[in-house]
C-alpha positions as a Markdown table, in Angstrom:
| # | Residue | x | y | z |
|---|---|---|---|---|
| 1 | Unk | -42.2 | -30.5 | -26.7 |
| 2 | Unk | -42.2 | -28.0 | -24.0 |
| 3 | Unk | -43.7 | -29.3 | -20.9 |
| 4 | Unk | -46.1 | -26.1 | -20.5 |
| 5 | Unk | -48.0 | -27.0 | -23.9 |
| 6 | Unk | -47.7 | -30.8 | -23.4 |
| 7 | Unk | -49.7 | -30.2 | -19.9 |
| 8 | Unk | -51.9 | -28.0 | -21.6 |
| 9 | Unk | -52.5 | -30.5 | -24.5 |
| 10 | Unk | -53.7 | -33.1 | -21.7 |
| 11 | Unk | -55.6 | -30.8 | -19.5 |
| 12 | Unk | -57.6 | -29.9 | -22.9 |
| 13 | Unk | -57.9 | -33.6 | -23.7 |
| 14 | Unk | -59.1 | -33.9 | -20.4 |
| 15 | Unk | -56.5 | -36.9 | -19.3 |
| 16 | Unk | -57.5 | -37.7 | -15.5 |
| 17 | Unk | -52.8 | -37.4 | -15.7 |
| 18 | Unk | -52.6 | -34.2 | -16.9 |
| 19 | Unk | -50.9 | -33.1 | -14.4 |
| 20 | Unk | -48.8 | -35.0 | -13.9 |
| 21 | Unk | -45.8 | -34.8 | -15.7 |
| 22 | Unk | -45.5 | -31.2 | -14.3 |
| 23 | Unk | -45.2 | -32.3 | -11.0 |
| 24 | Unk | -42.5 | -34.3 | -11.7 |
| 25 | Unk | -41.2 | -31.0 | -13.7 |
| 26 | Unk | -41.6 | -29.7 | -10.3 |
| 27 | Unk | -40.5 | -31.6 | -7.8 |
| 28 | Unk | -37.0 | -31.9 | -9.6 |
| 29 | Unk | -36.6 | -28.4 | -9.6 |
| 30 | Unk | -37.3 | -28.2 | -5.5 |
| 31 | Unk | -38.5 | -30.9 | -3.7 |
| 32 | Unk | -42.0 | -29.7 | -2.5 |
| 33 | Unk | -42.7 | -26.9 | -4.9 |
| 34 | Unk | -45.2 | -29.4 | -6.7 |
| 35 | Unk | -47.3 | -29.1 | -3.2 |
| 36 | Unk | -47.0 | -25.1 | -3.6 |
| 37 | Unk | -48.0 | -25.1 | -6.9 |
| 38 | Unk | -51.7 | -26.9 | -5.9 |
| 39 | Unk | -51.6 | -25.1 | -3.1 |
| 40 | Unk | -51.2 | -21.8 | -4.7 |
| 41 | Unk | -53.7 | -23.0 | -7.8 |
| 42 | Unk | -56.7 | -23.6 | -5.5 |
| 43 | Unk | -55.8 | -20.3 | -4.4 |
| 44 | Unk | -55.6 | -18.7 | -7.5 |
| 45 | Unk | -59.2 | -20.5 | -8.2 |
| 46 | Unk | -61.0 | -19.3 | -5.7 |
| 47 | Unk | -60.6 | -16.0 | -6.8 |
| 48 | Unk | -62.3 | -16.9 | -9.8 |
| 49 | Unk | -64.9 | -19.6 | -8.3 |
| 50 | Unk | -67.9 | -18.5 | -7.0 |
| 51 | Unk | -68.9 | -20.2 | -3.8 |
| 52 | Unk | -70.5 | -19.8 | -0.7 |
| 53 | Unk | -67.6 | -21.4 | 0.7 |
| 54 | Unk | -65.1 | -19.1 | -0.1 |
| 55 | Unk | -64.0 | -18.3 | 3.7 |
| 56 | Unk | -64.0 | -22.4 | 4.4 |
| 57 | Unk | -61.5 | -23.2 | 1.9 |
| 58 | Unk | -59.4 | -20.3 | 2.7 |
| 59 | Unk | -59.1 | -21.8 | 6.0 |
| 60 | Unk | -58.3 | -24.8 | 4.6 |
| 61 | Unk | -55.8 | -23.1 | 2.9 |
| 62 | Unk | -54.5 | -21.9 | 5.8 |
| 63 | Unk | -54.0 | -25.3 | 7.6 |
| 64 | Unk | -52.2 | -26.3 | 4.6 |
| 65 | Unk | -49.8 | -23.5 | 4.9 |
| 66 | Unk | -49.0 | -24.5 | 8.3 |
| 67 | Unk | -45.9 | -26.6 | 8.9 |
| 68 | Unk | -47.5 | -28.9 | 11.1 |
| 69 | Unk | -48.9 | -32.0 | 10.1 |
| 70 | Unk | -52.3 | -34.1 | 11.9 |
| 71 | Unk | -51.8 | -37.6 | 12.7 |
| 72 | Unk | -52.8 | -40.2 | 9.9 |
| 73 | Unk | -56.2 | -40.8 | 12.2 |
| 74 | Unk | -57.0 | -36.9 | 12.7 |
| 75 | Unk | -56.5 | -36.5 | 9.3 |
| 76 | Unk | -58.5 | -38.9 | 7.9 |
| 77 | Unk | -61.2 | -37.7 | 10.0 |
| 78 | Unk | -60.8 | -33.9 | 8.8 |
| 79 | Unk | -60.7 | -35.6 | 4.8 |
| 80 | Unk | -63.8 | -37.3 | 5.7 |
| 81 | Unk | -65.8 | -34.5 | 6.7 |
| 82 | Unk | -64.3 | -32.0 | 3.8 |
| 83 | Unk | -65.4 | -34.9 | 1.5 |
| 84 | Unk | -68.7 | -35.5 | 2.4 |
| 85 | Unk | -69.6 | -31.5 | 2.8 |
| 86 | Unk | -67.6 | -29.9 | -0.4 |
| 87 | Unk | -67.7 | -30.0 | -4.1 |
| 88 | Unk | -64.3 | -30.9 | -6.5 |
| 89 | Unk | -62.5 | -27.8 | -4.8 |
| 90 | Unk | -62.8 | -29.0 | -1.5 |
| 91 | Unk | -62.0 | -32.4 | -2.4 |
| 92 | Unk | -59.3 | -31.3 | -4.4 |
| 93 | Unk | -58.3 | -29.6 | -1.0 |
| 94 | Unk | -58.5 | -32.7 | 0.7 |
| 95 | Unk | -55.7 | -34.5 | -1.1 |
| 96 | Unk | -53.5 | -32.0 | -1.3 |
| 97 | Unk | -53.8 | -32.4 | 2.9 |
| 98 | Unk | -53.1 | -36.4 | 2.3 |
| 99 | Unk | -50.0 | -35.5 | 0.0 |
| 100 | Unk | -48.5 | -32.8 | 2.7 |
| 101 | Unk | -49.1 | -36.0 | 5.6 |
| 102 | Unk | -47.4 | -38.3 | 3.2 |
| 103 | Unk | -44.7 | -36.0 | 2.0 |
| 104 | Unk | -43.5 | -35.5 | 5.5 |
| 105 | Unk | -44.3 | -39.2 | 7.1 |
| 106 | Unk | -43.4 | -41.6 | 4.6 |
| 107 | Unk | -40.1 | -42.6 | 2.7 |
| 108 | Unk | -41.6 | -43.0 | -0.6 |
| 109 | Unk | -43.2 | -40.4 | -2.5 |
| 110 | Unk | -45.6 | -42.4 | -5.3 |
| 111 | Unk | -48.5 | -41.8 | -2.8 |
| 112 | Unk | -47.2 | -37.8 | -2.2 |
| 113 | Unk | -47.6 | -37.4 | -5.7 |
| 114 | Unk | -50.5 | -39.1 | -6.9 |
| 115 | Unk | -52.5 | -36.9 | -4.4 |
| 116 | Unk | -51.4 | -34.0 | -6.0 |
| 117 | Unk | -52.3 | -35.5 | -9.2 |
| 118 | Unk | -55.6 | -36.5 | -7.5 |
| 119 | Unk | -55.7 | -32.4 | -6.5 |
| 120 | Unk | -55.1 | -30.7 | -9.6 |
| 121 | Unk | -57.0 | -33.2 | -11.5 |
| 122 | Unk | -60.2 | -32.5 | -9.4 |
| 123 | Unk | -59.6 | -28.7 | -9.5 |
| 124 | Unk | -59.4 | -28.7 | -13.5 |
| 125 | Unk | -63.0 | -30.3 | -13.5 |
| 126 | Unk | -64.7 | -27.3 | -11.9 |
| 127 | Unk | -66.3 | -25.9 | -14.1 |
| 128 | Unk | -65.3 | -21.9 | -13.6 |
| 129 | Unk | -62.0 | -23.8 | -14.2 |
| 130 | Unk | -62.7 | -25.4 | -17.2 |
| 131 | Unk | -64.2 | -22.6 | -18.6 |
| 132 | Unk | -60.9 | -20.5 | -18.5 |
| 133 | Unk | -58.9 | -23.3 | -19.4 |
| 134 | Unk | -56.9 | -23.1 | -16.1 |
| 135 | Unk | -55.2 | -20.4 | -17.8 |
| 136 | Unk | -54.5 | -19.4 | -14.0 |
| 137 | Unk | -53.2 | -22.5 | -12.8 |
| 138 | Unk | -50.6 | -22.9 | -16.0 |
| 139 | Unk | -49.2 | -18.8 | -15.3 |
| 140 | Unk | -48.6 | -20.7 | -11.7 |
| 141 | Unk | -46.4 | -23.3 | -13.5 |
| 142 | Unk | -44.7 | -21.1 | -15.5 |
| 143 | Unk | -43.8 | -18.9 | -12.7 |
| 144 | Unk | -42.9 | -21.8 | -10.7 |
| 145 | Unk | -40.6 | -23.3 | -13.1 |
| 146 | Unk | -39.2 | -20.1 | -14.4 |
| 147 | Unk | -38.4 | -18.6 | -10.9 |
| 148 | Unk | -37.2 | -22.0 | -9.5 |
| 149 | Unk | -35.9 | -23.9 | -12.5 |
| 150 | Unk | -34.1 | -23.4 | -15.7 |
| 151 | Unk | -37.1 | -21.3 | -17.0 |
């Protein structure tokens, strides 16, 4: 079964996984381009989310972008305060910051990609994403695969 309509079937099924198994489509392809494809979802969300904190998560956003990394304490710090003060984007935003730390400071990447997992899982559960059946978030795959992989 293609992995497109697989990750579909779960997201519809509403496995807390369902993203999963694309990541690891991912990651194979390009080591990283998992991380750009929640990065580039929550994106593609909050064009579609309404919030008054539109301009906080696209700074966020930005941080992410940036190829520096916070220590472990500053970043737990910064994930405690997103947590406490945002909805699921925000705290879908926060562990895609823990899987960038752990992606470039530790040697095994079970705890890099369960954040993401963590991140896209959260993201799917808002509701303005549920309601269009992350149709966003799987063009993103498909692009991502397609321009990256095998197609």
């Amino acid at each position: 079964m293609d992995q497109l309509i697989k990750t579909k079937e779960n997201y519809k099924n509403r496995s807390p996984f369902w993203a999963a198994e694309a990541i690891v489509v991912l990651e194979e392809i390009a080591p990283s381009l998992g991380l750009s494809w929640a990065i580039a979802s929550v994106e593609a969300m909050l064009e579609v989310i309404e919030s008054n904190r539109d301009k906080y998560c696209r700074e966020l956003i930005d941080d992410l972008k940036k190829p520096t990394v916070d220590t472990k304490d500053t970043l737990n710090a910064k994930i405690e305060q997103i947590w406490h003060q945002g909805g699921d984007l925000e705290k879908a935003i926060t562990h895609i910051l823990a899987a960038k730390w752990e992606q470039k400071n530790s040697d095994d990447d079970r705890f890099y990609r369960l954040n993401l997992v963590r991140a896209m899982t959260l993201l799917g559960d808002v509701p303005e994403c549920r309601a269009i059946s992350a149709g966003p978030i799987f063009e993103l795959f498909k692009e991502y695969r397609g321009e990256y992989g095998d197609g």
